[in-house]
N, C-alpha and C positions, 0 to 999 in steps of 0.2 A: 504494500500500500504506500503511495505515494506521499509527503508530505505537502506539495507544490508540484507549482507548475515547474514545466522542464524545457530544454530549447532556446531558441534564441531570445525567448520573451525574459527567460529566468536569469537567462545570460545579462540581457540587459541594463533586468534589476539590479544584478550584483554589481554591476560593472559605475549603476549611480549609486550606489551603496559604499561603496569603495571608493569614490569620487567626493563624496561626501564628509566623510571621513577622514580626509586627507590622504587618502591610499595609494600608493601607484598601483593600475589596472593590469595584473599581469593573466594571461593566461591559467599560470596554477594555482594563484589566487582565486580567479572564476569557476574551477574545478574541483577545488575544496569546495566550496561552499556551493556548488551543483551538489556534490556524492552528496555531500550532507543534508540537503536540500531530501533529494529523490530517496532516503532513507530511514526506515519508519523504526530504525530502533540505532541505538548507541555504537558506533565504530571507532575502530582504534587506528593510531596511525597507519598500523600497515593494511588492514582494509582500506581503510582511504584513498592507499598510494596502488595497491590494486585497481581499484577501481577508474582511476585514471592514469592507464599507461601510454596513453600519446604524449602526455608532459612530461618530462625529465626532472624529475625534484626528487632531493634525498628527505629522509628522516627529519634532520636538523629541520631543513626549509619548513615544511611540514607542521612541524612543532610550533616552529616561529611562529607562524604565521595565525594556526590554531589561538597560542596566545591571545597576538592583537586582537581576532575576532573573538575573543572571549572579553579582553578589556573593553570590546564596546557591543558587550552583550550579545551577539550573532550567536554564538554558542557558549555551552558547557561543558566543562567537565565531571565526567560521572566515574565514579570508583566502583567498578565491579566485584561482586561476592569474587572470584577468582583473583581480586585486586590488581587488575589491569587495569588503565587508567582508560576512559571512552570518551568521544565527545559528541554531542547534539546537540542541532541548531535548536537556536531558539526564535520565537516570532513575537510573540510578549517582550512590550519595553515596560511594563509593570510586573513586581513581582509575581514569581509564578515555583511552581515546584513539576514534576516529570513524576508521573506513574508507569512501572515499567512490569509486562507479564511474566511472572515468573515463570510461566511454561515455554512461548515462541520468540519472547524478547522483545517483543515490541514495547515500543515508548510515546506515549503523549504525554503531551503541557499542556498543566490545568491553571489557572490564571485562579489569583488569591491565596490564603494563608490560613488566616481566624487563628492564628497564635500568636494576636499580640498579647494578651491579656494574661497567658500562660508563659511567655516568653517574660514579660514584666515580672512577674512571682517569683520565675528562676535567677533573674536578676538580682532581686530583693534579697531569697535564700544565701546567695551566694556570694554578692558583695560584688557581683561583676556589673559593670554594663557590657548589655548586650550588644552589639553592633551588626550582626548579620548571625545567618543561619542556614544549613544545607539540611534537608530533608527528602531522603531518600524514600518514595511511597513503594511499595510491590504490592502483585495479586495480578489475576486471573483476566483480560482482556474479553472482550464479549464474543470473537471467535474462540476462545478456548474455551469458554464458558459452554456457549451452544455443542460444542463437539465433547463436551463430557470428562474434558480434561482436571 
């Protein structure tokens, strides 16, 4: 299942995305964030770099690059039960948190939170302030659900 549009039109977008941004508009710049685009659950670099081999980029580039589009929210990083590091785009420029099936792997952003008020309490307990928060959700997708999984 697709997350977006794909093709010249997604190309495009990335391309004022990137432009916006202050980006230089490269090629594997556009292709990272195509794979990531047209991909309905969490990828690691070297999936990524699979999946686009007409461009020539190492690891490093890869990573870099992953960064930047994290620094301006495009994607996440997701820590896998096997603790391999994944990332997914993101489409919310409002917080949001990623439900992932623990059966076929797929991933959607669910846009909101509802833990400030618990998130405040644990502050108070503990003497910290809070500043942010990663929450990882699991469970069953509605195709796994219907097939009995």
């Amino acid at each position: 299942m697709s997350r977006g549009g794909t093709g010249t039109k997604a190309c495009a977008g990335h391309a004022d995305g990137l432009r916006r941004a202050g980006f230089r508009v490269t090629p594997q710049r556009q292709a990272i964030l195509k794979v990531l685009e047209e991909s309905d659950r969490p990828l690691n670099v070297e999936e990524i770099l699979s999946r686009m081999p007409e461009y020539r980029s190492g690891i490093p580039t890869v990573y870099r690059n992953l960064q930047q589009f994290a620094g301006q929210g495009w994607v996440e990083s997701i820590i896998g039960s096997d603790q391999v590091m994944r990332f997914v785009r993101c489409h919310s420029t409002r917080h949001h948190h990623h439900v992932q099936c623990e059966e076929c792997g797929r991933m959607v952003e669910v846009e909101g939170c509802g833990l400030a008020k618990a998130l405040e309490a644990l502050g108070s307990r503990s003497g910290f302030r809070i500043t942010r928060h990663q929450l990882q959700l699991f469970g069953l997708c509605p195709e796994c659900q219907r097939r009995g999984r």
